[in-house]
Residue frames relative to the residue before (quaternion, step in Angstrom):
aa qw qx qy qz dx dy dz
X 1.0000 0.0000 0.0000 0.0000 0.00 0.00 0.00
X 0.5204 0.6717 -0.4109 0.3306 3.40 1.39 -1.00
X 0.5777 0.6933 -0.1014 0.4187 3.12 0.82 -2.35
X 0.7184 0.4419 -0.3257 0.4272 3.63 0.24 -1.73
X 0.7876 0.3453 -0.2019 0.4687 3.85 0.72 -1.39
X 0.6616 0.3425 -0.4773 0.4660 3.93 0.64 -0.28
X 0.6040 0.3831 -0.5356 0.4489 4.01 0.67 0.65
X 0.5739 0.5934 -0.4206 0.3763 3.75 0.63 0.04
X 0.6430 0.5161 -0.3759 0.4230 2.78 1.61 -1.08
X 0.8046 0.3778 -0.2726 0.3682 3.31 0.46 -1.41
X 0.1734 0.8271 -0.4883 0.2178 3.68 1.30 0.60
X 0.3909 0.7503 -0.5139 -0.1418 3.90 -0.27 -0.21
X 0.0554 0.8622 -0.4931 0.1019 3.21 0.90 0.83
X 0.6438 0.5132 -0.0227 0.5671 3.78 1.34 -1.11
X 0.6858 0.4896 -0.3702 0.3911 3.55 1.31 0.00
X 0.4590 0.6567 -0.3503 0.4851 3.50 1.62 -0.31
X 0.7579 0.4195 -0.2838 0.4112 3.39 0.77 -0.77
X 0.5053 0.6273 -0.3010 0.5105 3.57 1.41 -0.82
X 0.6516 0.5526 -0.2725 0.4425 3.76 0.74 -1.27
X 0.6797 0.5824 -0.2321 0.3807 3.57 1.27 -1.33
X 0.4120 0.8134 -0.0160 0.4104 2.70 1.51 -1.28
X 0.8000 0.1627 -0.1113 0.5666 3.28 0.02 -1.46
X 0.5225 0.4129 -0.4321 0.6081 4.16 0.94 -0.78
X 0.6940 0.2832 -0.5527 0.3641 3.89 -0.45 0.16
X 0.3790 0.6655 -0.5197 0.3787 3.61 1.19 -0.38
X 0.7928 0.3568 -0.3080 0.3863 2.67 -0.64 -2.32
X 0.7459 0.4002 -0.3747 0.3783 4.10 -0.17 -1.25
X 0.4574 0.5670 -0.5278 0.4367 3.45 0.62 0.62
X 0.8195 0.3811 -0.1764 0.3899 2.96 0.40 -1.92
X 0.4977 0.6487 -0.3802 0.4323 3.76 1.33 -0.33
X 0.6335 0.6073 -0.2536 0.4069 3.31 1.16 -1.81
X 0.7347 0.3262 -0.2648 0.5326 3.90 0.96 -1.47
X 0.5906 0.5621 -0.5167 0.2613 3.68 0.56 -0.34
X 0.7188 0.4467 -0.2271 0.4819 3.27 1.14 -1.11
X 0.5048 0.5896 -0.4274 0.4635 3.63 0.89 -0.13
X 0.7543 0.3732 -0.3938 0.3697 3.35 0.74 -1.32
X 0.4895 0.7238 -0.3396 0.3481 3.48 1.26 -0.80
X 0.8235 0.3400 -0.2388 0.3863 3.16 0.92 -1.07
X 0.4928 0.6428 -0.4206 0.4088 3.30 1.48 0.14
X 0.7492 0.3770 -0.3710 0.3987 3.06 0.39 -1.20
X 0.6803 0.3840 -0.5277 0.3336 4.03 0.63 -0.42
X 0.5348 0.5308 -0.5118 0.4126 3.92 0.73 -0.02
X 0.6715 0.3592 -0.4981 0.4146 3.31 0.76 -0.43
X 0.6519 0.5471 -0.4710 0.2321 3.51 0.34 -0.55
X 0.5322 0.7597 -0.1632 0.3363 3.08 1.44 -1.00
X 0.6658 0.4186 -0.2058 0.5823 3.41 1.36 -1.61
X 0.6455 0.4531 -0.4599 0.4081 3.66 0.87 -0.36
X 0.6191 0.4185 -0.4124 0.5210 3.74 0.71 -0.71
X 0.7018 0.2071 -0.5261 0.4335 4.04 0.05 0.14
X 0.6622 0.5303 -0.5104 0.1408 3.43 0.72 -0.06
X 0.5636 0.6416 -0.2442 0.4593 3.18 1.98 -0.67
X 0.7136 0.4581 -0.2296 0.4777 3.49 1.15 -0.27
X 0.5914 0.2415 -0.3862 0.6654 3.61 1.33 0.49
X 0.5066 0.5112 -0.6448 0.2573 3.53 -0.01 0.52
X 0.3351 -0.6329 0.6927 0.0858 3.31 -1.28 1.54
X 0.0308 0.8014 -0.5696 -0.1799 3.59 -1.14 0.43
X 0.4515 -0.8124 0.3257 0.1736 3.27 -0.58 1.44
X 0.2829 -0.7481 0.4678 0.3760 3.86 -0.39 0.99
């Protein structure tokens, strides 16, 4: 039983994948941070050309 649990321990067969894992995390969360970032300045953007070609008509 000893044997059975001090090879599980030193098992790391399952840690490569866990590692892969977490680096596909983070580049996720980088991927939406910078997306959202860029959304909101395009939106801001499309409002300042939108506010700067409005013509009001007398």
């Amino acid at each position: 039983m000893t044997k059975l649990l001090s090879r599980f321990y030193k098992d790391e067969s399952g840690a490569t994948a866990i590692e892969y894992g977490l680096i596909a995390t983070l580049i996720a969360i980088a991927i939406i941070a910078s997306a959202r970032l860029v959304g909101t300045n395009l939106i801001a953007r499309f409002t300042d050309v939108s506010t700067a070609l409005d013509v009001t008509t007398p």
